[in-house]
PDB file of N, CA, C and O in Angstrom:
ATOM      1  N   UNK A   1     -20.214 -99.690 100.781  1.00  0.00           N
ATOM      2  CA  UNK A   1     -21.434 -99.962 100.048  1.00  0.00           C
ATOM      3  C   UNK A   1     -21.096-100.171  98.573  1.00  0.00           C
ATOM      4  O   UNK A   1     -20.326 -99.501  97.884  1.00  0.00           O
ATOM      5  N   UNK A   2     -21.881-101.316  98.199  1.00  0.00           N
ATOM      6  CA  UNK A   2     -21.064-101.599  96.894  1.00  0.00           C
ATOM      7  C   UNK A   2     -22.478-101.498  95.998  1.00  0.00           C
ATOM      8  O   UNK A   2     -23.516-101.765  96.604  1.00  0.00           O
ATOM      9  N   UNK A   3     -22.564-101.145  94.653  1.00  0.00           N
ATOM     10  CA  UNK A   3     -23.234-100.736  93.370  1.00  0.00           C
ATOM     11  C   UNK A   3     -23.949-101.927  93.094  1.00  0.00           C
ATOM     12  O   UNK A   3     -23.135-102.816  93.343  1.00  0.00           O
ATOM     13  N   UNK A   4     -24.904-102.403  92.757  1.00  0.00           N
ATOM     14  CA  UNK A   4     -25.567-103.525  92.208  1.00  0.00           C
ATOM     15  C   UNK A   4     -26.667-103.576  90.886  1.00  0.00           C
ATOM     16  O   UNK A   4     -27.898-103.537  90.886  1.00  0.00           O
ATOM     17  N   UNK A   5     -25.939-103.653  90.057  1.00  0.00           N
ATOM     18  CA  UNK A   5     -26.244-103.212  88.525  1.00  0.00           C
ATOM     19  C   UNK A   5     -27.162-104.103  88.083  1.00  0.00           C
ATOM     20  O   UNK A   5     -27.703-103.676  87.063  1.00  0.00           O
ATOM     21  N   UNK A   6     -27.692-105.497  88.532  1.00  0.00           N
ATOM     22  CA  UNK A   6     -28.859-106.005  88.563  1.00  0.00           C
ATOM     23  C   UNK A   6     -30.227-105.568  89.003  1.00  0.00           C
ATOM     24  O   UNK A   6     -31.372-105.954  88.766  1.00  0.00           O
ATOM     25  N   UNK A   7     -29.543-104.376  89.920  1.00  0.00           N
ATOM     26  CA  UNK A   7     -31.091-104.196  90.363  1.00  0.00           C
ATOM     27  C   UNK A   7     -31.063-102.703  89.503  1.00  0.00           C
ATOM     28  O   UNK A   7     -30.116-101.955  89.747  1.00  0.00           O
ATOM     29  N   UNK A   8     -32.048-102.287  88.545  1.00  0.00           N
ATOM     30  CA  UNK A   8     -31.981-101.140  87.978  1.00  0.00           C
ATOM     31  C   UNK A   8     -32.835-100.810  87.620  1.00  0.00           C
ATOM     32  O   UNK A   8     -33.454-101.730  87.085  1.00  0.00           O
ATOM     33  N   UNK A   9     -33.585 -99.427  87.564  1.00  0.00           N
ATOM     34  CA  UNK A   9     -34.642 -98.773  87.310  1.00  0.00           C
ATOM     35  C   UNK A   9     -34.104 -97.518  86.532  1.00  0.00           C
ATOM     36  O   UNK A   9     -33.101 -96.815  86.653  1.00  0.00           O
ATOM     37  N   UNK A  10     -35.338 -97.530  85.563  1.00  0.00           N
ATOM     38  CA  UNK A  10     -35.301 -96.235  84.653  1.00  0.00           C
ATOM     39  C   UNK A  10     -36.309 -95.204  85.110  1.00  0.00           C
ATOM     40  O   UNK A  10     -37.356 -95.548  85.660  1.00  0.00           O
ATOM     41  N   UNK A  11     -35.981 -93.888  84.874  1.00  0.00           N
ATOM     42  CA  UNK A  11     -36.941 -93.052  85.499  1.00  0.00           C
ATOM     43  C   UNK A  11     -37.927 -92.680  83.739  1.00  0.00           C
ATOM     44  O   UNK A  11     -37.573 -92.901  82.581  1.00  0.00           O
ATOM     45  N   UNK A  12     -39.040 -92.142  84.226  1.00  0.00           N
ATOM     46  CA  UNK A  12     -39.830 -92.008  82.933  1.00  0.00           C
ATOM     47  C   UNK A  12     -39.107 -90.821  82.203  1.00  0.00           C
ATOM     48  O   UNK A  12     -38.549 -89.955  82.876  1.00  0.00           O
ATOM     49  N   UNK A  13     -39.113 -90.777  80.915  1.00  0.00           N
ATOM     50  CA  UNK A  13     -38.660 -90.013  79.910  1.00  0.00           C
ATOM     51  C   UNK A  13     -38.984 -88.245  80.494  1.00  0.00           C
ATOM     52  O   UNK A  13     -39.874 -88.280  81.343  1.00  0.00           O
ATOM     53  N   UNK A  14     -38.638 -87.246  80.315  1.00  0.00           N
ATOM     54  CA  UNK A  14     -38.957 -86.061  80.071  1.00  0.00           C
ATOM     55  C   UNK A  14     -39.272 -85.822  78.351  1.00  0.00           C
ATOM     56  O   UNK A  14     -38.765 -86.550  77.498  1.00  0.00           O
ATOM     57  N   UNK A  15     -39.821 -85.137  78.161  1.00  0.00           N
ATOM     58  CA  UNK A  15     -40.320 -84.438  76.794  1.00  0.00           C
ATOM     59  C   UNK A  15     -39.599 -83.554  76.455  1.00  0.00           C
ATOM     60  O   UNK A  15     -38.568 -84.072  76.886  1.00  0.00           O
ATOM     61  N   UNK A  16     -39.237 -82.551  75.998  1.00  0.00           N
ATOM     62  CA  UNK A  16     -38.660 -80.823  76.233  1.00  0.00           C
ATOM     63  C   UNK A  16     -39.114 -80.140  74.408  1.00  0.00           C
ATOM     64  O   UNK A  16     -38.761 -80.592  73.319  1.00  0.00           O
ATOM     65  N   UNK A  17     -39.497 -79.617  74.547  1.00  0.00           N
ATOM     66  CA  UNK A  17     -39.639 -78.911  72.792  1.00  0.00           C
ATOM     67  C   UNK A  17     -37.980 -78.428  72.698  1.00  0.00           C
ATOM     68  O   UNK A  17     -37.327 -78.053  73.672  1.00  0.00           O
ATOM     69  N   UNK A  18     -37.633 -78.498  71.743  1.00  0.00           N
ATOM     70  CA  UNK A  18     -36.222 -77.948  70.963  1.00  0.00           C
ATOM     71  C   UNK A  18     -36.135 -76.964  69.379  1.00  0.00           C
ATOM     72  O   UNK A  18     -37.048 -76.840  68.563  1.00  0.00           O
ATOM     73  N   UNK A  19     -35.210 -76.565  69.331  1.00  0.00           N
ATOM     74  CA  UNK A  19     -35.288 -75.929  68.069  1.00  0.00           C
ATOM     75  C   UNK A  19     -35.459 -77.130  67.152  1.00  0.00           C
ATOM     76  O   UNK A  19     -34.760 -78.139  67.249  1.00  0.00           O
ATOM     77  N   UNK A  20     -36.727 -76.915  65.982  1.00  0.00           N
ATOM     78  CA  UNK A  20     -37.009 -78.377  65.528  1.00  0.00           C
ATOM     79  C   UNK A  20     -36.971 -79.426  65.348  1.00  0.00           C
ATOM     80  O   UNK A  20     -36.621 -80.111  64.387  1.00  0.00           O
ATOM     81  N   UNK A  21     -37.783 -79.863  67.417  1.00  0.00           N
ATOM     82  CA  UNK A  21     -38.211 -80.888  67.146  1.00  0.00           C
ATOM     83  C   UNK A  21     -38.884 -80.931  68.997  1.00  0.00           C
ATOM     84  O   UNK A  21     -39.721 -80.238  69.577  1.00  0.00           O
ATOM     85  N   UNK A  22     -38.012 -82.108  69.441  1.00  0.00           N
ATOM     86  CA  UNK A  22     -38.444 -82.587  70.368  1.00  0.00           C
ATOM     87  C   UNK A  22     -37.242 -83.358  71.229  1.00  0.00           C
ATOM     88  O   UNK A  22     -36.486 -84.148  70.664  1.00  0.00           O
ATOM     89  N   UNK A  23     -37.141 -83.060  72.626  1.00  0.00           N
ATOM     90  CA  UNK A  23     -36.071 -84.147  73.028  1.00  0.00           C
ATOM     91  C   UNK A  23     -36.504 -85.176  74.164  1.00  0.00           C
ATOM     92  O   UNK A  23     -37.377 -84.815  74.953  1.00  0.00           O
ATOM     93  N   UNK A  24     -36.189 -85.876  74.229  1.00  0.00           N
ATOM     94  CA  UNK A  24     -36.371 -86.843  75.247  1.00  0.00           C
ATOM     95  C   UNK A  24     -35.514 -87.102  75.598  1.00  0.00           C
ATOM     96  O   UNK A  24     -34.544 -87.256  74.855  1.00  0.00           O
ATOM     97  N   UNK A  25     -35.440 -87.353  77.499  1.00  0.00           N
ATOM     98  CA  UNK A  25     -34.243 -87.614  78.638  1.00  0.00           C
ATOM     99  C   UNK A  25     -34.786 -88.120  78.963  1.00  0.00           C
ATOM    100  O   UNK A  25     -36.016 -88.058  78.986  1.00  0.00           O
ATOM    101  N   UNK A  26     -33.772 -89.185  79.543  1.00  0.00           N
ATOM    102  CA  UNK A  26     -34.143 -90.363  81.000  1.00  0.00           C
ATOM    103  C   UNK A  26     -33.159 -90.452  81.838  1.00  0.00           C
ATOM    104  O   UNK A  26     -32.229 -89.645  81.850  1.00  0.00           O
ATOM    105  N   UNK A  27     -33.250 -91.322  82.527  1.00  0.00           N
ATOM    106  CA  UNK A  27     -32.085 -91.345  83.812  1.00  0.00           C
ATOM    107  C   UNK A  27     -32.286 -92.560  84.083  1.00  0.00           C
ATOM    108  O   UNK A  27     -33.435 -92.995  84.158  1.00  0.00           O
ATOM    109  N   UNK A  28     -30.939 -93.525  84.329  1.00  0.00           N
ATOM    110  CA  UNK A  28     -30.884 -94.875  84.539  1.00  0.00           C
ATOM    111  C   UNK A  28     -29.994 -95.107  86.307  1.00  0.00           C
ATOM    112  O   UNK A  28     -28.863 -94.702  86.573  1.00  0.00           O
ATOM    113  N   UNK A  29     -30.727 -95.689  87.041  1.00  0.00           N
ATOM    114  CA  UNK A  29     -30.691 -95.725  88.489  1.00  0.00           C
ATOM    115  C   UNK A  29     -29.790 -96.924  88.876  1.00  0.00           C
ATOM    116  O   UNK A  29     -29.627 -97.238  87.697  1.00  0.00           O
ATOM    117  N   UNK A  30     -29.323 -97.528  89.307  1.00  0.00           N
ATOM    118  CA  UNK A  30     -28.973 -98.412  90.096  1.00  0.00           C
ATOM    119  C   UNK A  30     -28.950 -98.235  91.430  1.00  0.00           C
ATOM    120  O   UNK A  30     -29.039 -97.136  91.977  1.00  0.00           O
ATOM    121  N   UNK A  31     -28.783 -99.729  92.217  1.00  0.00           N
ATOM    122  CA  UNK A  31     -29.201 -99.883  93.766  1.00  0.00           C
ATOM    123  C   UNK A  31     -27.780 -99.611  94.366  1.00  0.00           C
ATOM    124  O   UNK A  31     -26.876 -99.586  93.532  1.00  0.00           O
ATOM    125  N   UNK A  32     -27.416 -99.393  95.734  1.00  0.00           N
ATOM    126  CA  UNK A  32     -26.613 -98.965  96.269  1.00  0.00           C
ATOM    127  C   UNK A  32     -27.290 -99.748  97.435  1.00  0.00           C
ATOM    128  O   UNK A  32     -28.369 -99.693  98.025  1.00  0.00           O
ATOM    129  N   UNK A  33     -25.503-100.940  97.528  1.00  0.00           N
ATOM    130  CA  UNK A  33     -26.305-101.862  98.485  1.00  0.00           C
ATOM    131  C   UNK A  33     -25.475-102.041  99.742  1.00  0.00           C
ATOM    132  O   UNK A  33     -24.303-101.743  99.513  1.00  0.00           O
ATOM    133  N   UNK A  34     -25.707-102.465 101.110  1.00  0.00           N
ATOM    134  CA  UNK A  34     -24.700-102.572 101.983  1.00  0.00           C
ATOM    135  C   UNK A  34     -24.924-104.248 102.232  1.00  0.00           C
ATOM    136  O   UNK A  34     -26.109-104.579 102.214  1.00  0.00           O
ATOM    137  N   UNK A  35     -24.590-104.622 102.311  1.00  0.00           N
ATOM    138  CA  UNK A  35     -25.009-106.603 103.175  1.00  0.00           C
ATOM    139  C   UNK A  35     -25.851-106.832 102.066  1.00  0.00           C
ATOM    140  O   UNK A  35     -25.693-106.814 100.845  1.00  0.00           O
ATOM    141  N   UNK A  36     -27.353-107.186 103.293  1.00  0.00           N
ATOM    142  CA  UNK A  36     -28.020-107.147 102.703  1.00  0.00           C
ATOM    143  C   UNK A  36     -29.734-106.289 102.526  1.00  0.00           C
ATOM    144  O   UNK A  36     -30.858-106.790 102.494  1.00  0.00           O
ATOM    145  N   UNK A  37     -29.345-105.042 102.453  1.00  0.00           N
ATOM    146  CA  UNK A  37     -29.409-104.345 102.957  1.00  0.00           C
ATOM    147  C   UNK A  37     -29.421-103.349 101.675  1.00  0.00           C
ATOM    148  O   UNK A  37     -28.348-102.773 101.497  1.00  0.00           O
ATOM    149  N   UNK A  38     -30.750-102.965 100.493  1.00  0.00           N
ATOM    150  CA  UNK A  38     -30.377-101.982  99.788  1.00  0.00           C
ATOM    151  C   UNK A  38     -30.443-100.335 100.372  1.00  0.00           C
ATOM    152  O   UNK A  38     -31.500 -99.900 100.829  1.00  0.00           O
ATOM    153  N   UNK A  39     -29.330 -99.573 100.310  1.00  0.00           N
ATOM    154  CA  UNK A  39     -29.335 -98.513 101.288  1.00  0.00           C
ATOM    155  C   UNK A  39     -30.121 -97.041 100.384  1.00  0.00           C
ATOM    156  O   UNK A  39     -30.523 -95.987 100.876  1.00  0.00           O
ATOM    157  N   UNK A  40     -30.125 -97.552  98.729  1.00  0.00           N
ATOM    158  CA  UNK A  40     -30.920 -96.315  97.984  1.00  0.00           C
ATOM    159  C   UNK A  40     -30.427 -96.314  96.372  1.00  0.00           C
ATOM    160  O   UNK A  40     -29.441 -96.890  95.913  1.00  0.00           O
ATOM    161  N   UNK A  41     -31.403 -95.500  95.660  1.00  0.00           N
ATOM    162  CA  UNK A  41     -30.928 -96.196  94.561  1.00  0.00           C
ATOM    163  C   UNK A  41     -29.699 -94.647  94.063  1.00  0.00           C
ATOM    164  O   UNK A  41     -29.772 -93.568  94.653  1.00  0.00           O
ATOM    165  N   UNK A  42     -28.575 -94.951  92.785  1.00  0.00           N
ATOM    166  CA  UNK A  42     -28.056 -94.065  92.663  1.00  0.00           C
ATOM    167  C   UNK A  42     -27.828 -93.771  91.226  1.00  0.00           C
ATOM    168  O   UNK A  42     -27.374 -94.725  90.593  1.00  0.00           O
ATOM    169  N   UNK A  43     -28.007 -92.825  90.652  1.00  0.00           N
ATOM    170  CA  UNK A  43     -27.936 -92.311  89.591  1.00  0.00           C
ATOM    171  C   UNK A  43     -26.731 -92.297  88.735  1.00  0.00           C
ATOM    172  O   UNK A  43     -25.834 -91.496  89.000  1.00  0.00           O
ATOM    173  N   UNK A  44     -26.578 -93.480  87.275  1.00  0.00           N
ATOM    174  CA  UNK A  44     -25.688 -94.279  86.683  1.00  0.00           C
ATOM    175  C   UNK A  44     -25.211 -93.252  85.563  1.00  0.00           C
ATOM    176  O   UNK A  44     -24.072 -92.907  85.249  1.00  0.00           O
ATOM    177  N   UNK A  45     -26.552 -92.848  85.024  1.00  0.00           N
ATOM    178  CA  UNK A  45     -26.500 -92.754  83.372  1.00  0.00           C
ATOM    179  C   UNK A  45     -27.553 -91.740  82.848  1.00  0.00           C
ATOM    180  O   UNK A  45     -28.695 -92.200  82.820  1.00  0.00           O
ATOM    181  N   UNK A  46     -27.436 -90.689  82.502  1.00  0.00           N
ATOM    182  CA  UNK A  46     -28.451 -90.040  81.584  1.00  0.00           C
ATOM    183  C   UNK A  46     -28.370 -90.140  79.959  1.00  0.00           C
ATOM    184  O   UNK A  46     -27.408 -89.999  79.204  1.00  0.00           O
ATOM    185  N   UNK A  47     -29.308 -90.343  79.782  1.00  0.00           N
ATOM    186  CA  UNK A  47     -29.155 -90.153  77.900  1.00  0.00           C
ATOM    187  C   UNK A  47     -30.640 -89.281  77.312  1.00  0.00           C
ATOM    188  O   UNK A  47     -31.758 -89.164  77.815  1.00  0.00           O
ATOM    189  N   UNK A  48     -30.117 -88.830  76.185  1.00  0.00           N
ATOM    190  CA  UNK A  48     -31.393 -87.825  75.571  1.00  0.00           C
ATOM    191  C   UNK A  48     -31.199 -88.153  74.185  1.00  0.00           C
ATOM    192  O   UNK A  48     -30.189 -88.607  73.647  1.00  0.00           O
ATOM    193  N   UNK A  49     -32.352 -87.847  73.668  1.00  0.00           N
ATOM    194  CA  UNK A  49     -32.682 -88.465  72.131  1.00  0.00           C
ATOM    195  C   UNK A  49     -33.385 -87.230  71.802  1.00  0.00           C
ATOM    196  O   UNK A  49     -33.786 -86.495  72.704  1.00  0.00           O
ATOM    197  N   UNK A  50     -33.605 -86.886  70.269  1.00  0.00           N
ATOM    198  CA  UNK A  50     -34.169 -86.470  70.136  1.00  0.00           C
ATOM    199  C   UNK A  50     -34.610 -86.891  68.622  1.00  0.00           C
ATOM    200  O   UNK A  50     -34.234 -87.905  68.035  1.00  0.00           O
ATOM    201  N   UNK A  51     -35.601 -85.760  68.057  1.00  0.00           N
ATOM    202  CA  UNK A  51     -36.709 -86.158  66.829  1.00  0.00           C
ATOM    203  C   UNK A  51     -37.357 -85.145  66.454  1.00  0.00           C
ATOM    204  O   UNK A  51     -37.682 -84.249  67.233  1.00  0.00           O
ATOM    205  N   UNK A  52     -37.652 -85.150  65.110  1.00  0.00           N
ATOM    206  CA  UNK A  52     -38.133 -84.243  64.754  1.00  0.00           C
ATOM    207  C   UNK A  52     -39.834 -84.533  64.060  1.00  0.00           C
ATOM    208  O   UNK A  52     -39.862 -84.882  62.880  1.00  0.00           O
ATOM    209  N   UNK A  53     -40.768 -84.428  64.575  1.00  0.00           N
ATOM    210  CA  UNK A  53     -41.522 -84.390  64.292  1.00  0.00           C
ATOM    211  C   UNK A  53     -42.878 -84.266  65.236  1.00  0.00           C
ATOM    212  O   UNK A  53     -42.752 -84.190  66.458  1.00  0.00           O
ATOM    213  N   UNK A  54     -44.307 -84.250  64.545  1.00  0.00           N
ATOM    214  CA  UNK A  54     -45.350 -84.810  65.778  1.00  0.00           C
ATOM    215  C   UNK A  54     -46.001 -86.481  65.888  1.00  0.00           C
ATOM    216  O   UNK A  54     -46.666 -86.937  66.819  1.00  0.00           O
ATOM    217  N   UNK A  55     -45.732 -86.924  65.098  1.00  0.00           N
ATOM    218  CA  UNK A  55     -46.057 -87.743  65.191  1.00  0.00           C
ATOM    219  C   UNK A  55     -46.393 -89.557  66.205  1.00  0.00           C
ATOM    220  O   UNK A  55     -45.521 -90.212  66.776  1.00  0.00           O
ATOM    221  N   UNK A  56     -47.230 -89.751  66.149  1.00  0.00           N
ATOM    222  CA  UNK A  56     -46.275 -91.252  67.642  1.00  0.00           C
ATOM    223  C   UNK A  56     -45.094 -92.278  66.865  1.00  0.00           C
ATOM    224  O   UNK A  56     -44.168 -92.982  67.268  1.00  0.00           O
ATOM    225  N   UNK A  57     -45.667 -91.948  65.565  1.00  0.00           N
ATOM    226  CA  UNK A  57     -44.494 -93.063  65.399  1.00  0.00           C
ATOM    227  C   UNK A  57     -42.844 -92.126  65.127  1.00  0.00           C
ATOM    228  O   UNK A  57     -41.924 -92.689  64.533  1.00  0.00           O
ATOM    229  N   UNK A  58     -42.756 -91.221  65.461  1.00  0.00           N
ATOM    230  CA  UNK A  58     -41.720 -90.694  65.748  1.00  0.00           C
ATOM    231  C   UNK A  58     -41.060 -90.666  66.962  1.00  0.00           C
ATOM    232  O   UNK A  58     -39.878 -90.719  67.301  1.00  0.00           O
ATOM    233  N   UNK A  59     -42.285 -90.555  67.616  1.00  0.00           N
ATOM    234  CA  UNK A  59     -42.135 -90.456  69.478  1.00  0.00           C
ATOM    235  C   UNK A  59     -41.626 -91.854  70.149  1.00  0.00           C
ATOM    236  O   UNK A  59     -40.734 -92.117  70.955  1.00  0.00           O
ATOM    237  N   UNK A  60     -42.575 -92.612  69.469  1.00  0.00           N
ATOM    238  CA  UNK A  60     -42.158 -93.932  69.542  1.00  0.00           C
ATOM    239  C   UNK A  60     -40.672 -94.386  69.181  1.00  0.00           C
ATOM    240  O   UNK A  60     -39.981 -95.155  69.849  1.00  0.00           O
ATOM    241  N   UNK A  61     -40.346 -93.798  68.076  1.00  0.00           N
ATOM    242  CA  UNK A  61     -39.220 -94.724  67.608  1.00  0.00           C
ATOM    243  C   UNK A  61     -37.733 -94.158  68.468  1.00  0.00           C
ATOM    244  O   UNK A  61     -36.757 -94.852  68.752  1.00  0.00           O
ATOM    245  N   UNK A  62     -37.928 -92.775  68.740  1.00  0.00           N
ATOM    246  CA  UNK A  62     -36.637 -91.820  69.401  1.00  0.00           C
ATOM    247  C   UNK A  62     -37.172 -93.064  70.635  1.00  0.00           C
ATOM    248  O   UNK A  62     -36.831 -94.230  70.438  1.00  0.00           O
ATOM    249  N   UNK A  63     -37.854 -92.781  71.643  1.00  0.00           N
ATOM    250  CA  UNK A  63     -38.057 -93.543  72.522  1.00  0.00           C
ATOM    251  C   UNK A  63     -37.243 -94.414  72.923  1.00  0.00           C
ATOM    252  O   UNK A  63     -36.491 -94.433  73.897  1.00  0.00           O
ATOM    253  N   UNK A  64     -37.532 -95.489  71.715  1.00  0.00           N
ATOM    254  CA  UNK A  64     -36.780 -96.669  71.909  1.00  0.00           C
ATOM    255  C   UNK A  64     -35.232 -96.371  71.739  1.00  0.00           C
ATOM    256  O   UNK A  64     -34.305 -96.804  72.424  1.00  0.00           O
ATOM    257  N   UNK A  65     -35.194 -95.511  70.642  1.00  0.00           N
ATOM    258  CA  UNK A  65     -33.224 -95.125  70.719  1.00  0.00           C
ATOM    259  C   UNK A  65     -32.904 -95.097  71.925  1.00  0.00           C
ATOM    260  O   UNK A  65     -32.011 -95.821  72.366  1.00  0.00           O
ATOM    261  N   UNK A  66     -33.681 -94.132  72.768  1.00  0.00           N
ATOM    262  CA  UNK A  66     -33.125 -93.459  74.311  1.00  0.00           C
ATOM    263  C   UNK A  66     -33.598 -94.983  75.099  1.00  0.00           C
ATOM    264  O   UNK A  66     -32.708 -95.240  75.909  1.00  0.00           O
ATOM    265  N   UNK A  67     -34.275 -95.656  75.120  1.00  0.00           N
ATOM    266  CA  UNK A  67     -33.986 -97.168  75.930  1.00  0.00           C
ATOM    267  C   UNK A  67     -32.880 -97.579  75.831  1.00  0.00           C
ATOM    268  O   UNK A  67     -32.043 -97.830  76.698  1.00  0.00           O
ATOM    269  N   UNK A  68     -32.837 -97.697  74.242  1.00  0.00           N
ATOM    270  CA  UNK A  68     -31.195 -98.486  74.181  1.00  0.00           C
ATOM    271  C   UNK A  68     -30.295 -98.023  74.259  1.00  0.00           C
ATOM    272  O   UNK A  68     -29.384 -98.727  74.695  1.00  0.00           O
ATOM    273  N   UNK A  69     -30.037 -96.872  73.970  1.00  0.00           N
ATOM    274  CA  UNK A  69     -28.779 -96.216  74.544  1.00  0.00           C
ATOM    275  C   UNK A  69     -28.636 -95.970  75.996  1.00  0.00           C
ATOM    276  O   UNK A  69     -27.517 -95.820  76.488  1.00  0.00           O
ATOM    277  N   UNK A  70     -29.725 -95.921  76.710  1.00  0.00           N
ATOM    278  CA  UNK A  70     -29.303 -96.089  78.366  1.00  0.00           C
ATOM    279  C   UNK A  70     -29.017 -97.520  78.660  1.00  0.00           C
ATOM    280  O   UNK A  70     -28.142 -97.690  79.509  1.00  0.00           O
ATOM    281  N   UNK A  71     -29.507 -98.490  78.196  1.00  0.00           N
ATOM    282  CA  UNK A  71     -29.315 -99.828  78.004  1.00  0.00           C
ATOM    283  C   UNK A  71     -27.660-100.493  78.031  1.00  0.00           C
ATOM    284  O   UNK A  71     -27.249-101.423  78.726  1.00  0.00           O
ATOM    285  N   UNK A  72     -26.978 -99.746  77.123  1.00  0.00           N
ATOM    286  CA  UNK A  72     -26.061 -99.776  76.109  1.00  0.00           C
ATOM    287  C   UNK A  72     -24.853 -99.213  77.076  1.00  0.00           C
ATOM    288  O   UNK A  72     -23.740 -99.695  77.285  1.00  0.00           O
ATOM    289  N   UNK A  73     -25.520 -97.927  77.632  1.00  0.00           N
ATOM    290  CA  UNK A  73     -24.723 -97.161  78.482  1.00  0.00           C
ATOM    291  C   UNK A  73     -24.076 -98.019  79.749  1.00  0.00           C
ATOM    292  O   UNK A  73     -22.930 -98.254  80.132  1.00  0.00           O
ATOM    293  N   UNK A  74     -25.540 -98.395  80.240  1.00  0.00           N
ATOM    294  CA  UNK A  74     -25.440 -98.935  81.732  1.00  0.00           C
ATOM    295  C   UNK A  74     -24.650-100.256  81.699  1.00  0.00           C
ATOM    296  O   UNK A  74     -23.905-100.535  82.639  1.00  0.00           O
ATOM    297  N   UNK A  75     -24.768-100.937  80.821  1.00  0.00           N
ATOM    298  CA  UNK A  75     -24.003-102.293  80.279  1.00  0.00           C
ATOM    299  C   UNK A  75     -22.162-101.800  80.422  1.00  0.00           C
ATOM    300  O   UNK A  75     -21.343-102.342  81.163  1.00  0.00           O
ATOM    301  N   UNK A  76     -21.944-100.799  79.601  1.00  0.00           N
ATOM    302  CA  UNK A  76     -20.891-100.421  79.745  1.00  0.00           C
ATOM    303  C   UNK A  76     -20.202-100.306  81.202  1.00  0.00           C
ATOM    304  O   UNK A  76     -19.176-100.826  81.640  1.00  0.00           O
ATOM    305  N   UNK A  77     -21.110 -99.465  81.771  1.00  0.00           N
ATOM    306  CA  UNK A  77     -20.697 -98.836  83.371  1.00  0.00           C
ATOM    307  C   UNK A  77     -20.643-100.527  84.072  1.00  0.00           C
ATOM    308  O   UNK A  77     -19.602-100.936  84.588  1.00  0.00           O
ATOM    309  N   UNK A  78     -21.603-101.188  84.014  1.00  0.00           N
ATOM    310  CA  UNK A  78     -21.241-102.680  84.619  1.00  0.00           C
ATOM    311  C   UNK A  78     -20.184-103.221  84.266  1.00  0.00           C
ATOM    312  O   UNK A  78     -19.436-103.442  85.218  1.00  0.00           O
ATOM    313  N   UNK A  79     -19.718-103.599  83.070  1.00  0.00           N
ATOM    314  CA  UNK A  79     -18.594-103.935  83.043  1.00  0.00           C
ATOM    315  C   UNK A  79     -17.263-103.738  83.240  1.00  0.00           C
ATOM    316  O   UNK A  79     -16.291-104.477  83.086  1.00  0.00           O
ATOM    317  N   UNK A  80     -17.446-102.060  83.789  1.00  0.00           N
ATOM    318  CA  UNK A  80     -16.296-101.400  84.442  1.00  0.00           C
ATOM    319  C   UNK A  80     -16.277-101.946  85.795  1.00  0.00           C
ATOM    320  O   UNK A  80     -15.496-102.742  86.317  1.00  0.00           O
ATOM    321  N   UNK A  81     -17.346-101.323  86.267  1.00  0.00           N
ATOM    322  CA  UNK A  81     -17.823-101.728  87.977  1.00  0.00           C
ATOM    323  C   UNK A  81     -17.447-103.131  88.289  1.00  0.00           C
ATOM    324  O   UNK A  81     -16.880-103.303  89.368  1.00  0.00           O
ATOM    325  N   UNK A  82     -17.712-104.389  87.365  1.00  0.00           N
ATOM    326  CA  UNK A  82     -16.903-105.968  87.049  1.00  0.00           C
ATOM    327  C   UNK A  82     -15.624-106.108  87.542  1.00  0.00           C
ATOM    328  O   UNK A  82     -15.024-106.677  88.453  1.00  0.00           O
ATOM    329  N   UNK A  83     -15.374-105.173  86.339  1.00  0.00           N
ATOM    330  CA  UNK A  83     -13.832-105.655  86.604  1.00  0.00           C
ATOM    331  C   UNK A  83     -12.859-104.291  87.627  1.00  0.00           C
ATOM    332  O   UNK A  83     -11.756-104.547  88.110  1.00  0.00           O
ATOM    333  N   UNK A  84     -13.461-103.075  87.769  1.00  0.00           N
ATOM    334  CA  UNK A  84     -12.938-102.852  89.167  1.00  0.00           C
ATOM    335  C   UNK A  84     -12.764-103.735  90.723  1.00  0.00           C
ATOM    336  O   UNK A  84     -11.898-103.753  91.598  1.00  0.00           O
ATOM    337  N   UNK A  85     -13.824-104.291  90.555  1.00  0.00           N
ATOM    338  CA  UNK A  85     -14.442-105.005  91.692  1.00  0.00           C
ATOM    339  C   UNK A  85     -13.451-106.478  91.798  1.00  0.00           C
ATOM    340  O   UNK A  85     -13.304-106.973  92.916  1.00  0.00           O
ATOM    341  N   UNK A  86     -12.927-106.999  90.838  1.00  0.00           N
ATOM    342  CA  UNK A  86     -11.572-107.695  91.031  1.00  0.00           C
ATOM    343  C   UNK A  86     -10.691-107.903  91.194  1.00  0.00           C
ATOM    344  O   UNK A  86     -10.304-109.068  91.101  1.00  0.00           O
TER     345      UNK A  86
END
């Protein structure tokens, strides 16, 4: 069964309070495929951000860090998975 890094889903953020502030986790999924035939998805990449404040435009902006750094992450792991796969 081979990894298929096109097909990918993010799971929704967690929240967590921290010593001042706030953190946010996600988890970045990929498919796990046989033929053709996806057999389930499998867990690539976690990343956590965090921030200090209450605000949305704080919430907002860590947010987007933790997109792109799972983004950033998973890009990486593909291009391993690439060129293993040759």
């Amino acid at each position: 069964m081979a990894l298929d890094f096109s097909l990918l889903k993010v799971s929704d953020e967690t929240c967590r309070a921290i010593p001042g502030g706030h953190a946010l986790t996600a988890t970045a999924y990929v498919a796990r495929v046989s033929g053709d035939r996806l057999e389930h998805y499998v867990a690539v990449a976690e990343a956590t951000e965090s921030y200090v404040g209450w605000g949305t435009e704080d919430y907002q902006a860590a947010h987007l860090r933790l997109r792109r750094r799972l983004r950033d992450r998973v890009r990486e792991l593909a291009t391993v998975h690439d060129r293993e796969a040759d």
